[in-house]
N, C-alpha and C positions, 0 to 999 in steps of 0.2 A: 172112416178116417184115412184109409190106404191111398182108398180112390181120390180123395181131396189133396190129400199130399201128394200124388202123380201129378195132378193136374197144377199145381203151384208150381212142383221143381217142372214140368214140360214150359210154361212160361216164363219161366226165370232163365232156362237154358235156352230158348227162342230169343229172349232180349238180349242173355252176352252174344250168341251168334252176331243178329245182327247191329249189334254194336261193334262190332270188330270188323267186317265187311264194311260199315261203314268211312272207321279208322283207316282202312287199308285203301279206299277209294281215295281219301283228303292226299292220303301217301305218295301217290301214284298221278294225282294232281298236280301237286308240288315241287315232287320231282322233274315232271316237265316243263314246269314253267324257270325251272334252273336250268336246262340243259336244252334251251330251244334255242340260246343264244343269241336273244334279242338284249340279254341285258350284260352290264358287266360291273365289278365291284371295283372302285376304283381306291386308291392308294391310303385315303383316307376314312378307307371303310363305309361308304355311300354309295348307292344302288343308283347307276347311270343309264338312263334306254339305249346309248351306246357309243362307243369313241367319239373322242371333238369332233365335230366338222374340220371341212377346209376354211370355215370362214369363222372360227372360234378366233376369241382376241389371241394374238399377237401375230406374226411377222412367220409364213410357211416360208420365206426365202433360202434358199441353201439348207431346207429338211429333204433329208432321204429315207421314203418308204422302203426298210428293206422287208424281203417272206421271213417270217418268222425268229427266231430269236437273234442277237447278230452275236459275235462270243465276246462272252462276259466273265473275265477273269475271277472274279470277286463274290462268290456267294451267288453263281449261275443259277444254281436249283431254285430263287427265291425270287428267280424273275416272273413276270408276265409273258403269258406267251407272244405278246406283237409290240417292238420297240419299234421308235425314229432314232434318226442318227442326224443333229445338230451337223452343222458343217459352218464353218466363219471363215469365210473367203478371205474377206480383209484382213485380220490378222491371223489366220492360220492355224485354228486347231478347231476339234472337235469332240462330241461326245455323244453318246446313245441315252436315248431317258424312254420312259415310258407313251404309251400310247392315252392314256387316260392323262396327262399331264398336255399341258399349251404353255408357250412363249407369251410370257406379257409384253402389250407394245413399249414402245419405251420413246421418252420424248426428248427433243430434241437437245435438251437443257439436263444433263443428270443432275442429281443432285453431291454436291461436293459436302461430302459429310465423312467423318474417321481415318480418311488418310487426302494427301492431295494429288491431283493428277488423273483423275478420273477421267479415262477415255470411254469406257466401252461397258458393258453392264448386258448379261443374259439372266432372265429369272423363267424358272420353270415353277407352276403351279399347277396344281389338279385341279381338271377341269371346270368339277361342280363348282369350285372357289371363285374359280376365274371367272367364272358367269356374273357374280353378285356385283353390286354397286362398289362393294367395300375391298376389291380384289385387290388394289395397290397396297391395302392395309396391312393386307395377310403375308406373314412373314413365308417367304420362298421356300419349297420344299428342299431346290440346290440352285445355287445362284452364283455366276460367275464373272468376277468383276475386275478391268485393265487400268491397272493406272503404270503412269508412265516413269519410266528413267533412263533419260536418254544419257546419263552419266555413265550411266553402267553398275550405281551402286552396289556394293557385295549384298546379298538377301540377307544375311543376320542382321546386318548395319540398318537396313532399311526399317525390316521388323523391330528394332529395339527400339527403331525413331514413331515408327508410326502405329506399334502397337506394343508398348511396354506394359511390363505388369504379369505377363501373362507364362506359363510353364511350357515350354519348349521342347518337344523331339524333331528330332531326322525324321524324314519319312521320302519315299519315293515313290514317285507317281510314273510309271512308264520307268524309262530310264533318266528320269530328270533328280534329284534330287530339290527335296523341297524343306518346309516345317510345317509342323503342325501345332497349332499354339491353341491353348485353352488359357480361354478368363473366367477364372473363379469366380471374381465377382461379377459377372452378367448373369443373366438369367438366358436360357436358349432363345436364339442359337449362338451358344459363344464357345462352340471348334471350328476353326478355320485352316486351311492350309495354303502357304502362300507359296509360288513357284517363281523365279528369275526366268525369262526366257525371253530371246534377242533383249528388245527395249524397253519390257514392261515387267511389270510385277504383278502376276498373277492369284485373285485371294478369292478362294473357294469354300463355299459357305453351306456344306453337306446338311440337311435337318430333316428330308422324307424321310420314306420308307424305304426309298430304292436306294439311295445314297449311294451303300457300298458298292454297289454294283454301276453307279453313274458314274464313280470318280473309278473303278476298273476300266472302262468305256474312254476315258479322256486322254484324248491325243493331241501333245503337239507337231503342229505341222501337219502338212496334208501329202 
C-alpha cells in the first residue's frame, strides 16, 4: 500500500509541475505579443495593427507630427504616448488629438442644422470607426464647429438665441473666456462649449476619451 501511494502522489506532483511550466509559457507568450509594438489600443478600447495611415479618411493638411507627447495642461498623465497637432490656417487656431483618431472629410455643402451660419466643421474620430461604411453616422469623439457673426454679437446673447434651455457656466479655454452649456434634455453629446473669437462663434463638442486633454490642447491663433 506505501509503495502504490508513492507512486500516485509521484504522478500527481509530475502533472502540477508540468501544468505550471506550461501556464508560464502561454505567460511569457502573451506578454510579447503586448509589448512587440505592432499593435495599439485605440481610444475606444479596440485592438488596432497600428496608427492610421497617411491616407486614412480625412484631410492630413495643416497636421503636425510632433516626437512624443506635445504639453497637455489637462489630465497629461492620461494621454497617449504619440499625439498630432490640428493646425487651421484659414481661420486660425489649433489643437492636439490623438494619434489613433482621423479627420473626417468634410463636403463641400455643411450641413446647416442647430444654429445658423455654419462656416467650417472639424470632426475627429477613432480610427477603426472612421474606416466603416457608417462613419458619418457615428457621433464625433470632439468636434469643432464655426459659425459666423460678423455683428459682433455678445456670446450669452448669441447662446440664449441659438441654444436656449440649456444650464450655463463661465469656463476658460486658454485665456479666452467661454460657456459651457449642458442640455438636460438630450441624450450625449449634450456639453458643448461655445467661444466668441474675432468673427465667429466657436461650439465645441468634447465626447471621447481624450477630450479633457484636446480641449487643454486648443489654441486660438497661431
Amino acid at each position: 500500500m506505501k509503495v502504490s501511494t508513492l507512486i500516485i502522489l509521484g504522478f500527481a506532483m509530475f502533472f502540477v509541475v508540468g501544468c505550471a511550466n506550461s501556464s508560464g509559457m502561454n505567460l511569457v507568450s502573451n506578454s510579447n505579443a503586448t509589448t512587440a509594438g505592432d499593435s495599439i489600443i485605440s481610444s475606444s478600447g479596440t485592438m488596432m495593427p497600428n496608427s492610421p495611415a497617411d491616407d486614412s479618411p480625412g484631410s492630413v493638411e495643416g497636421v503636425i507630427r510632433p516626437h512624443g507627447n506635445p504639453t497637455l495642461p489637462i489630465n497629461d498623465t492620461q494621454a497617449p504616448e504619440n499625439w498630432l497637432t490640428y493646425v487651421d490656417g484659414q481661420f486660425g487656431f489649433s489643437i492636439s488629438y490623438p494619434d489613433t483618431y482621423v479627420i473626417l472629410p468634410e463636403s463641400a455643402q455643411l450641413p446647416q442644422g442647430g444654429a445658423p451660419g455654419l462656416v467650417h466643421r472639424v470632426r475627429f474620430l477613432d480610427g477603426h470607426l472612421a474606416k466603416s461604411e457608417t462613419a458619418n453616422l457615428q457621433p464625433p469623439d470632439f468636434k469643432i464647429e464655426l459659425f459666423e457673426n460678423p455683428a459682433g454679437t455678445p456670446l450669452r446673447a448669441w447662446v440664449d438665441a441659438n441654444a436656449p434651455g440649456g444650464s450655463i457656466k463661465e469656463v476658460k479655454l486658454k485665456d479666452v473666456s467661454c460657456l459651457e452649456v449642458t442640455m438636460t434634455t438630450l441624450m450625449a453629446p449634450n456639453e458643448f462649449i461655445f467661444c466668441a473669437w474675432n468673427t465667429h462663434i466657436y461650439r465645441l463638442t468634447p465626447l471621447g476619451a481624450y477630450s479633457e486633454q484636446m480641449l487643454g490642447s486648443f489654441k486660438f491663433g497661431q
